[in-house]
N, C-alpha and C positions, 0 to 999 in steps of 0.2 A: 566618126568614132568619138566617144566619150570616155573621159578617165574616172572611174572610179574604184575605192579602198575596202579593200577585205580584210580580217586576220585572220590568221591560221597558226593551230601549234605549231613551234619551228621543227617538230619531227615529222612534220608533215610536208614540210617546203619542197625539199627535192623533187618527193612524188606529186605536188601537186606543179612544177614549175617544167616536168618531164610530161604531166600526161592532164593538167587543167582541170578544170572545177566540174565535174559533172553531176548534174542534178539532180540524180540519183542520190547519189552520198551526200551530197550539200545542201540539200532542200533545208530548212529550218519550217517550211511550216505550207498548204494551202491556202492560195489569199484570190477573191475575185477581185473584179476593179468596174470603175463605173462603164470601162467596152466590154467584159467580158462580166455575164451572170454568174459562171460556172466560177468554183473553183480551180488553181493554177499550183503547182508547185514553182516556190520560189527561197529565194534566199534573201538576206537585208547585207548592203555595203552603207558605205561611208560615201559623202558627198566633197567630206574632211578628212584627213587622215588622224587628227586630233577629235575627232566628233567619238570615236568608242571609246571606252574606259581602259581598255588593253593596248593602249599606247604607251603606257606606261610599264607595260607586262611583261618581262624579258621572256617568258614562256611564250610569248607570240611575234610571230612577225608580221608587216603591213604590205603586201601586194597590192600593187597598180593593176586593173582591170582596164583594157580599152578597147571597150563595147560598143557595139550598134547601142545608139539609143532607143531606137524602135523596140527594144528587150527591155527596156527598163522604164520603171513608175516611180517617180519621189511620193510620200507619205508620210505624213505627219505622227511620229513616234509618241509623240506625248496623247496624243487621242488613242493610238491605237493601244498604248498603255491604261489609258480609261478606260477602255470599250470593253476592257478586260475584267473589270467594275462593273460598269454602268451599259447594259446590253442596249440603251437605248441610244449612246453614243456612236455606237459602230456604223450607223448606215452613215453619219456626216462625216468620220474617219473614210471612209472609202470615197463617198464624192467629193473631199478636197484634195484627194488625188491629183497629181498633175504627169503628163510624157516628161521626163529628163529632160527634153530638148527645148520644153517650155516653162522648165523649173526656171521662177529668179530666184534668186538667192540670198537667203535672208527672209524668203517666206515664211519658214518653219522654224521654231525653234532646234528642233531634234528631226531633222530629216530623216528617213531612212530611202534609200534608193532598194527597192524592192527588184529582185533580177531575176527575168523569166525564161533562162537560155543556159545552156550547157556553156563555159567558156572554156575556149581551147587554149593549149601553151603556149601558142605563139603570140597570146592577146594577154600576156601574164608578164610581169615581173617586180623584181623586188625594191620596194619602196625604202628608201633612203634617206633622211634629211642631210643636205648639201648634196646629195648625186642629182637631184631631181630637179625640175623647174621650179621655183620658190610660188608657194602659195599666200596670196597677197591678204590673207584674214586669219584670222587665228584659230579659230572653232566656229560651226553654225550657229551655237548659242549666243556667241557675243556679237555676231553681224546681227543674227536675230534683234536681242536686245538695243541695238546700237540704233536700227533701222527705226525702233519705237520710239525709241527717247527723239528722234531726230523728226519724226512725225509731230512728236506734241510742244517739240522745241517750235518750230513751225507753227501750230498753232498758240501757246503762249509763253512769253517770257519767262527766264528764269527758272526753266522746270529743274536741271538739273541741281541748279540753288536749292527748291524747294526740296527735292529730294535728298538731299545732304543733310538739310534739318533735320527731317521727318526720320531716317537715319540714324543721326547721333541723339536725338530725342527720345529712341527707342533702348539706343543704349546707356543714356540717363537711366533711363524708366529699370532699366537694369543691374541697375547698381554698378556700371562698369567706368563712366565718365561722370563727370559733374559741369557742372551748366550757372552762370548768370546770366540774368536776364535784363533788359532794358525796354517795358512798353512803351515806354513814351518816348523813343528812339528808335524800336522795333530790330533790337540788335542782339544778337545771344554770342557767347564766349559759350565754346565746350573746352572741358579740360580733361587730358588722359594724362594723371599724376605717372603713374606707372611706365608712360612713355615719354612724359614730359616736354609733351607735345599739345599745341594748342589749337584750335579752330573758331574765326570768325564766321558767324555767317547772319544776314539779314531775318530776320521772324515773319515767316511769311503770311501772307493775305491771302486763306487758304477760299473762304467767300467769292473770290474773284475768278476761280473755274466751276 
């Protein structure tokens, strides 16, 4: 079994926590996948309980799903948000599909775990922070992010240096900091008057990637 997050209005909790998700009512939408041609009714969870926007939402609350993963396909949100656009995105949104059970994590920026099964209430309950087993990452997006910087770190020095410049050089260019500089030192000073807070960082050798 697999644990995965839904929200639901909280007028809806009791009845859904009494008699489960059925597919009927909860479908959001027909989705094929690269095993099945056809069309499927399904629904999208959370891989994160942090990954929806309504985490935030006192109008909602966050249930624990613990599913067969054999019912469920992780999918890449941010494509299938393009494909929404760009019709010629959709076929590669579907084949980077993967089974839950061979999702790694930090694939995706914005996972969606795609769920193709009625779930019953006794595979429900109500997600809590401090009741629950602590979740060791904070949001999919920032393992995501974390996992690339960590890739390019790997391949060369300094990137998160370099990106720090490229950063507050943007908010130069913005009129929100102010900046000197040193080429023949290769050394820049940002300065945030307003917070009165200051930033060294090296001028980087942007040539060398």
């Amino acid at each position: 079994m697999s644990a995965v997050y839904y929200y639901i209005p909280t007028e809806k909790l009791e009845d859904v926590v009494d008699c489960g998700l059925k597919m009927s009512e909860w479908k959001s939408r027909h989705q094929e996948t690269p095993w099945n041609n056809f069309e499927l009714p399904c629904f999208t969870a959370c891989l994160h309980p942090s990954d929806d926007i309504r985490h935030k939402d006192s109008g909602y609350q966050c249930i624990k799903l613990d599913i067969s993963a054999d019912n469920c396909v992780v999918a890449d949100k941010d494509l299938y948000l393009l494909s929404l656009e760009h019709s010629e995105i959709r076929r590669d949104y579907v084949n980077a599909m993967v089974p839950l059970k061979d999702y790694i994590f930090g694939s995706f920026r914005r996972p969606e775990c795609l769920v193709f099964t009625t779930v019953l209430s006794d595979q429900i309950s109500c997600f809590g922070k401090g009741l629950d087993e602590p979740i060791l990452y904070e949001n999919s997006a920032m393992l995501y992010v974390n996992n690339i910087l960590e890739i390019y770190n790997d391949r060369f020095d300094d990137v998160n240096q370099d990106l720090l410049y490229s950063f507050l050089t943007m908010q130069e260019q913005a009129g929100k900091i102010s900046c000197f500089r040193s080429s023949q030192k290769r050394l820049a000073v940002f300065y945030d008057r307003e917070k009165n807070t200051r930033v060294t960082v090296p001028i980087p050798d942007f040539d060398r990637y």
